[in-house]
C-alpha positions in Angstrom: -2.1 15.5 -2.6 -1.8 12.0 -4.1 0.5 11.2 -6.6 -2.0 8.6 -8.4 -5.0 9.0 -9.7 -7.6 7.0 -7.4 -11.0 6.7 -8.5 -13.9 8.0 -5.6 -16.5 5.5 -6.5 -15.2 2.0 -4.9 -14.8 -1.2 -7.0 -16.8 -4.0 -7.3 -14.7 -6.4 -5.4 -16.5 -9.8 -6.0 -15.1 -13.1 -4.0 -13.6 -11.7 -1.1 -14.0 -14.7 1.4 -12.4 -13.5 4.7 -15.3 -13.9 7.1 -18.5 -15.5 7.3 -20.1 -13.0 4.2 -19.7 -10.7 2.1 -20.4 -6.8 2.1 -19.2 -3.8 3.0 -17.6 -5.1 6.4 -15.9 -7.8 4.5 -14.7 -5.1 1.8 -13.1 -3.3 4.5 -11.3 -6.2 6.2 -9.8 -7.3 3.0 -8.2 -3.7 2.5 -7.2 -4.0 5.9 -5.3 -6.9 5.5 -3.9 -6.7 2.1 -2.7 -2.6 3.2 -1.1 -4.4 6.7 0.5 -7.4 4.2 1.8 -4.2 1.9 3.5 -2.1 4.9 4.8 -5.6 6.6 6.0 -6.6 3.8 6.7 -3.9 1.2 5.1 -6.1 -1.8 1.8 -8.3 -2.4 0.5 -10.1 -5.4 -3.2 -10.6 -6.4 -6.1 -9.9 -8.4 -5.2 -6.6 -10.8 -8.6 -4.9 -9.7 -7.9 -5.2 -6.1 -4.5 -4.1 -6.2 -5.1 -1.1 -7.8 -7.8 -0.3 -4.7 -5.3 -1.5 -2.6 -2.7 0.8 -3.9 -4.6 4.0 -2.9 -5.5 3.0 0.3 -1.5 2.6 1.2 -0.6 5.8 -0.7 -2.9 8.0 1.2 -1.6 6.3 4.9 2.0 7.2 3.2 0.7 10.3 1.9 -0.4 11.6 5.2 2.0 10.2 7.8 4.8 12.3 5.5 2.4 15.2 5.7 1.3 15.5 9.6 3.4 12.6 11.2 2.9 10.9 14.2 1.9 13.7 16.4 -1.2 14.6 14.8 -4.3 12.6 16.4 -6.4 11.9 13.5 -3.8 10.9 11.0 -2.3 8.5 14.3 -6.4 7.0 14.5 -6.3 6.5 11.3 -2.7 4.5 11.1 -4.2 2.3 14.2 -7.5 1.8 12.2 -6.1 0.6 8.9 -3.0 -0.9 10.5 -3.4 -3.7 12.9 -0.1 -4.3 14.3 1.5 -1.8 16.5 4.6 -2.4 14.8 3.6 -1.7 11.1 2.4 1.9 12.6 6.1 2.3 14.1 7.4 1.4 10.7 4.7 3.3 8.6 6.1 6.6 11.0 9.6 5.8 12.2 10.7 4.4 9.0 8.8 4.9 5.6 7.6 8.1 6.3 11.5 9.7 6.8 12.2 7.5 3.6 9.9 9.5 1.4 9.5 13.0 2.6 11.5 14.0 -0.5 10.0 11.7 -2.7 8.5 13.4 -5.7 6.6 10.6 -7.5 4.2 8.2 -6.2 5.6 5.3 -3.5 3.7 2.6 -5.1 4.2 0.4 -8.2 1.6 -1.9 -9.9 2.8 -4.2 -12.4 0.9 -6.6 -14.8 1.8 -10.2 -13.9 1.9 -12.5 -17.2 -1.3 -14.2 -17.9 -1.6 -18.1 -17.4 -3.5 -20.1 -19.4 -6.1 -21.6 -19.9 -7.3 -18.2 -17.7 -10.5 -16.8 -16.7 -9.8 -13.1 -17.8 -8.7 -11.8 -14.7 -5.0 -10.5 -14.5 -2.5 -10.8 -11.7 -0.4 -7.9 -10.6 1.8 -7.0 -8.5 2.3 -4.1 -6.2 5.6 -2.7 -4.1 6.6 0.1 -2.4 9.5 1.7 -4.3 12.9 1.3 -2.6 15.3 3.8 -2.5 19.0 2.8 -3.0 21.4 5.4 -1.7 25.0 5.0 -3.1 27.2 6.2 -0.7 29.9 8.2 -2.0 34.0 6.5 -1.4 37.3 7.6 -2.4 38.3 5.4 -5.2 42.2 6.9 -5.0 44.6 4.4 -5.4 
């Protein structure tokens, strides 16, 4: 079960210039590479509409690798699918999955980058993958 509320219906994503066109294979390779840039590196910027799409895409891939791990086969075809490099699916299972398995809130957090201006309406954001800062516990005797 997701921790965020994600909307079935997808977004009009308009400008999304990774190919040759746009469309529903273009849609698809965007999410691809802006979930690959959020697992590489545990934080993007962009568009606020787009994040947000982004952000459920990368909670369900954390939501099920915590849930069935790497042995199950659809949830591996899956990883492989949406994650391009071989070792963003070794980190997705090996090393954010272990991270969260406890985790009671969602993993993911959008924030609302400050407008520039003059602007054209549309917001930045910014999304991350929460980190979790264990403090180890040390004898403070003297």
């Amino acid at each position: 079960m997701l921790r965020i509320q994600v909307k079935r219906r997808p977004r009009k994503l308009k400008g999304v210039l990774i190919g040759s066109g746009s469309g529903p294979t273009e849609r698809i390779k965007y999410l691809q590479y802006k979930v690959n840039r959020l697992i590489r590196d545990e934080r993007i910027e962009g568009r606020e509409d787009r994040i947000h799409e982004i952000r459920g895409y990368a909670e369900q891939l954390l939501n099920l690798a915590i849930q069935n791990g790497d042995s199950h086969k659809p949830t591996m075809i899956m990883a492989t699918n949406w994650l391009k490099e071989k070792e963003l699916v070794y980190k997705l299972f090996q090393v954010l999955a272990p991270r969260y398995e406890n985790y009671t809130t969602a993993f993911t957090t959008v924030h609302r980058l400050p407008a520039n201006y003059p602007s054209t309406g549309l917001y930045q954001a910014v999304t991350h993958i929460l980190r979790l800062f264990h403090i180890k516990e040390t004898n403070l005797d003297f």
